[in-house]
C-alpha positions as CSV (number, residue, x, y, z in Angstrom):
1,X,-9.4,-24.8,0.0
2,X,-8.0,-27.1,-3.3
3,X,-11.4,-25.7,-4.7
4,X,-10.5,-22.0,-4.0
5,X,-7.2,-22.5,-5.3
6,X,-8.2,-23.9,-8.9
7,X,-11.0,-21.3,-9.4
8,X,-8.3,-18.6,-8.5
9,X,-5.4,-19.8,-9.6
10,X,-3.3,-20.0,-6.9
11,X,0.0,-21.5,-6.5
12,X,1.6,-22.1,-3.5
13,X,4.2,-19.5,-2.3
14,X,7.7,-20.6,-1.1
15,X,7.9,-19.8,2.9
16,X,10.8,-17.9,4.2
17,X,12.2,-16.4,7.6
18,X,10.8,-13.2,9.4
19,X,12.1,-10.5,7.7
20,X,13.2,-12.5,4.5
21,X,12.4,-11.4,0.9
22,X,8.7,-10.7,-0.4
23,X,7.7,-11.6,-3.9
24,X,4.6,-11.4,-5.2
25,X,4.5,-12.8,-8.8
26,X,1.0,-12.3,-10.3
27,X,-0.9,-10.9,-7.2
28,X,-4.3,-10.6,-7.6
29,X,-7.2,-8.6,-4.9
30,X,-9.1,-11.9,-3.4
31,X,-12.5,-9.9,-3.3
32,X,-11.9,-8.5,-6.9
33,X,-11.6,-11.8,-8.0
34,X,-14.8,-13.1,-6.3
35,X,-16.8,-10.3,-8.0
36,X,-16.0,-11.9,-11.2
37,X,-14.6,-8.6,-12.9
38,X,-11.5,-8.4,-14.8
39,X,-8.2,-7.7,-12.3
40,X,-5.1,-6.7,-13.4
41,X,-2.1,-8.6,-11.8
42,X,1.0,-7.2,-10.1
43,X,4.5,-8.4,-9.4
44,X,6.4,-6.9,-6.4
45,X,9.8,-7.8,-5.0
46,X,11.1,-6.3,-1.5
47,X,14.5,-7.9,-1.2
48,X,15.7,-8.3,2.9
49,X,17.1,-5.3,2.7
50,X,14.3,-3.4,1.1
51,X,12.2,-2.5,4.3
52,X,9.6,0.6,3.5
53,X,8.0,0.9,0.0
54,X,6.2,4.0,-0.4
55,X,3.2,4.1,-3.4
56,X,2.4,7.2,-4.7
57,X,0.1,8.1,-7.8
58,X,-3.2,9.1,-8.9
59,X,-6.4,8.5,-6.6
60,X,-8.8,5.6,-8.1
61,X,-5.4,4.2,-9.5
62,X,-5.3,0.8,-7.1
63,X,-2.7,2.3,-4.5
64,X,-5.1,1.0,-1.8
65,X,-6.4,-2.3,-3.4
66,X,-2.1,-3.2,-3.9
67,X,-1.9,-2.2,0.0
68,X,-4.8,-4.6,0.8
69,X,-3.9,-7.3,-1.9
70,X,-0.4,-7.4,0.3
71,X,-2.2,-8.1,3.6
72,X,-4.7,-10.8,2.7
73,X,-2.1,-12.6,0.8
74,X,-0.1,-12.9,3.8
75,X,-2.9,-13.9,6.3
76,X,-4.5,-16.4,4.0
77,X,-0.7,-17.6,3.4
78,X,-0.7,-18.0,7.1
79,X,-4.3,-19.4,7.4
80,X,-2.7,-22.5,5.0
81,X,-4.8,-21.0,2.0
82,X,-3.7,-20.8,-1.0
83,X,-3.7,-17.3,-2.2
84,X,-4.3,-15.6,-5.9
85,X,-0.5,-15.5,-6.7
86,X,1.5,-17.0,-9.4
87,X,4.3,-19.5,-9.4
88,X,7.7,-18.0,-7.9
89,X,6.0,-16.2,-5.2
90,X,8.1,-15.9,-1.8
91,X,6.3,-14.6,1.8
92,X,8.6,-14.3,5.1
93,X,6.0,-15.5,8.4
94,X,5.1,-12.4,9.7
95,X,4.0,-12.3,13.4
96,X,1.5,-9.8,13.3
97,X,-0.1,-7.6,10.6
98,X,-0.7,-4.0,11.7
99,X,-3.0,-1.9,8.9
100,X,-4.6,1.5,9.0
101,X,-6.6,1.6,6.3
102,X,-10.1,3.6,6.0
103,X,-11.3,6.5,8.1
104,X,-11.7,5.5,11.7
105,X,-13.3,9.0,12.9
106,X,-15.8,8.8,16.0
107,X,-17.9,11.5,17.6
108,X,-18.4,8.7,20.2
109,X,-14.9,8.6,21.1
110,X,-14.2,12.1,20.4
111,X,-11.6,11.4,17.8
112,X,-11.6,13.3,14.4
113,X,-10.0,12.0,11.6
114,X,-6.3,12.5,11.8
115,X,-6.8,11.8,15.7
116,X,-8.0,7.9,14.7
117,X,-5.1,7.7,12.1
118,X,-2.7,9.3,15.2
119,X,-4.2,6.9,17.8
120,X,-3.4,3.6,15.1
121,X,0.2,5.2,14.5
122,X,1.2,5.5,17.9
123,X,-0.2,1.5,18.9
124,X,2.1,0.4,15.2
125,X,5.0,1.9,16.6
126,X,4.6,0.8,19.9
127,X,3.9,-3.2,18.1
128,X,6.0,-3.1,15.5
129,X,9.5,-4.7,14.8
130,X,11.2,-7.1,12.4
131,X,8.6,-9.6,12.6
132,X,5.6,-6.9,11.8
133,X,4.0,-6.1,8.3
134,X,3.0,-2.9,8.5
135,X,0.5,-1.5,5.7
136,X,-0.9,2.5,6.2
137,X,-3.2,4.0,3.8
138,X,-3.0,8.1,3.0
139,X,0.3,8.2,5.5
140,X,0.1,11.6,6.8
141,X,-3.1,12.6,5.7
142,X,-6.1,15.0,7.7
143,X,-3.8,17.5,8.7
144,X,-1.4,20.4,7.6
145,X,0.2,19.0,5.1
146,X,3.8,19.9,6.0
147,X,3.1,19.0,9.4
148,X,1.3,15.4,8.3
149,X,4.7,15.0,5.9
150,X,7.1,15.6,8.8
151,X,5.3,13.2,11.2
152,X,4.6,10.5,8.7
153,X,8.2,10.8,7.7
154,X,9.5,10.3,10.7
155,X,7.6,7.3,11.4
156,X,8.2,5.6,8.6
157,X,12.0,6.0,8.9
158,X,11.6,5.0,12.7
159,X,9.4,1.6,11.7
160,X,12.7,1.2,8.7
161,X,15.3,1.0,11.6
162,X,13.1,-1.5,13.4
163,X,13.6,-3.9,10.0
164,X,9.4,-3.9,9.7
165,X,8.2,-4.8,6.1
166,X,6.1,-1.4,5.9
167,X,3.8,-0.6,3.0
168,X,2.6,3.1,2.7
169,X,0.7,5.0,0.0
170,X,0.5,8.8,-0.1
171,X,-0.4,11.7,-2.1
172,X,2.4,13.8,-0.2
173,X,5.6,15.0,-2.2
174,X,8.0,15.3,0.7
175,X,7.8,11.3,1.3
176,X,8.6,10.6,-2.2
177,X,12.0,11.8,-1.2
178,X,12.4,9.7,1.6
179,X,14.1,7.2,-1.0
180,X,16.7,8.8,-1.8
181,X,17.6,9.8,2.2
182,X,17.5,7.2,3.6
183,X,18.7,3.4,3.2
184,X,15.9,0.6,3.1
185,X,13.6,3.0,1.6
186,X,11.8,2.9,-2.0
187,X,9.4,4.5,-4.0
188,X,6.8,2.6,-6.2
189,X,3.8,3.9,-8.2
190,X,0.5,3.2,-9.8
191,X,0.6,4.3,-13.7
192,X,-1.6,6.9,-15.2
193,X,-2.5,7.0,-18.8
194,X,-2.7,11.0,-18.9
195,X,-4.0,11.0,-22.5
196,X,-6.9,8.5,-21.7
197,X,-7.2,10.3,-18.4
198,X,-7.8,6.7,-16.8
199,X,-6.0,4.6,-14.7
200,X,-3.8,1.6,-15.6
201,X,-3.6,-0.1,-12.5
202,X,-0.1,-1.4,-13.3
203,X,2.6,-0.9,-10.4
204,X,6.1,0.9,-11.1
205,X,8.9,-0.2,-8.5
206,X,11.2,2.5,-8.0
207,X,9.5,5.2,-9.3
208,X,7.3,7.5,-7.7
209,X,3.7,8.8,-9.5
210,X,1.3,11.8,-10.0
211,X,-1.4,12.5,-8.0
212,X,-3.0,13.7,-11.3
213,X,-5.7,15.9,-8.9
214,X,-6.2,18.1,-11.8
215,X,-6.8,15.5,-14.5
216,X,-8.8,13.2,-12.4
217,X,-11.2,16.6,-11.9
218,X,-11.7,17.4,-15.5
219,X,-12.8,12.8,-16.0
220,X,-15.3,13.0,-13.5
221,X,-17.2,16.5,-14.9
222,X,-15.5,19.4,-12.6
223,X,-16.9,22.6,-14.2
224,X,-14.0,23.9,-16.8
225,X,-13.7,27.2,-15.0
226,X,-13.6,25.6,-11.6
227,X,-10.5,23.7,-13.5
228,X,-9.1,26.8,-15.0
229,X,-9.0,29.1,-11.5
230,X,-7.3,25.5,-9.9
């Protein structure tokens, strides 16, 4: 573990109270890291009050790998390991981590897509309170739109008034307005160089981002008149 720390970097992060502040100074994706390639760190701070942070911005921008990088540092916090963090880095002991991440889908179990992401949604809320970190990737998604936005909204709001430290990303517009309806609530973003058409992988508290569907397209090679009907 001293080993792991020194090749990483890691400093040991200050341990708080459940539902206490989270700051992340210098986070860095564990697996990234043991793949040798070059990361790009992030800082995030949730203050106590801060409950539900909701990342928006372009696919292939790092939304998921911040939601993960979240997750691991807190178990391997919690495991006594010291994670890829900087100095000045705070955690709160979480009792349990609940995560929908990936697609879940069985023909097995007869569950679709947005029925696996529905099934994990309904066992979170039945888990979750102050104690819980709570991190859902594509909130909302694998269904009507409007429909996924309404449910996922209300879930989120409904995890918020239970004091869980929730982390959602989303492509969906209605959620970015959450912030600004509701208290506890904030937006954060992945940037998007839109003249290089490439990712930047640096995270924006406060602000929410562009999907960038379009742009993303015309980078990987969509045919121009496919682009120019969307």
């Amino acid at each position: 573990r001293a080993r792991y720390a020194r090749a990483v970097g890691g400093m040991s992060p200050t341990i708080g109270p459940s539902g206490g502040e989270l700051v992340l100074k210098h986070a860095r994706h564990p697996i990234l890291l043991g793949r040798g390639i070059a990361v790009v760190p992030f800082d995030l701070t949730l203050g106590e009050r801060e409950r539900t942070l909701i990342i928006s911005g372009p696919n292939t921008g790092g939304k998921t790998v911040l939601l993960k990088t979240v997750g691991l540092v807190a178990a391997l916090t919690q495991s006594g390991i010291v994670p890829p963090v900087g100095a000045g880095s705070a955690l709160p002991v979480f009792q349990r981590i609940e995560a929908d991440i990936g697609d879940h889908q069985s023909i097995a179990a007869d569950l679709s897509t947005f029925s696996a992401h529905l099934a994990t949604l309904r066992a979170v809320l039945d888990e979750a309170d102050a104690s819980t970190l709570v991190l859902i990737d594509e909130i909302g998604s694998g269904t009507d739109p409007a429909e996924g936005a309404a449910l996922a909204s209300a879930a989120l709001l409904a995890l918020t008034r239970r004091g869980a430290r929730t982390i959602a990303t989303t492509h969906l517009g209605a959620l970015k307005a959450l912030a600004t309806q509701a208290d506890g609530v904030i937006n954060g973003s992945l940037q998007f160089d839109a003249e290089q058409l490439a990712p930047t992988f640096r995270f924006q508290k406060g602000m929410p981002g562009r999907s960038y569907g379009l742009a993303i397209a015309r980078r990987l090679g969509v045919a121009p008149e496919v682009l120019a009907d969307a």
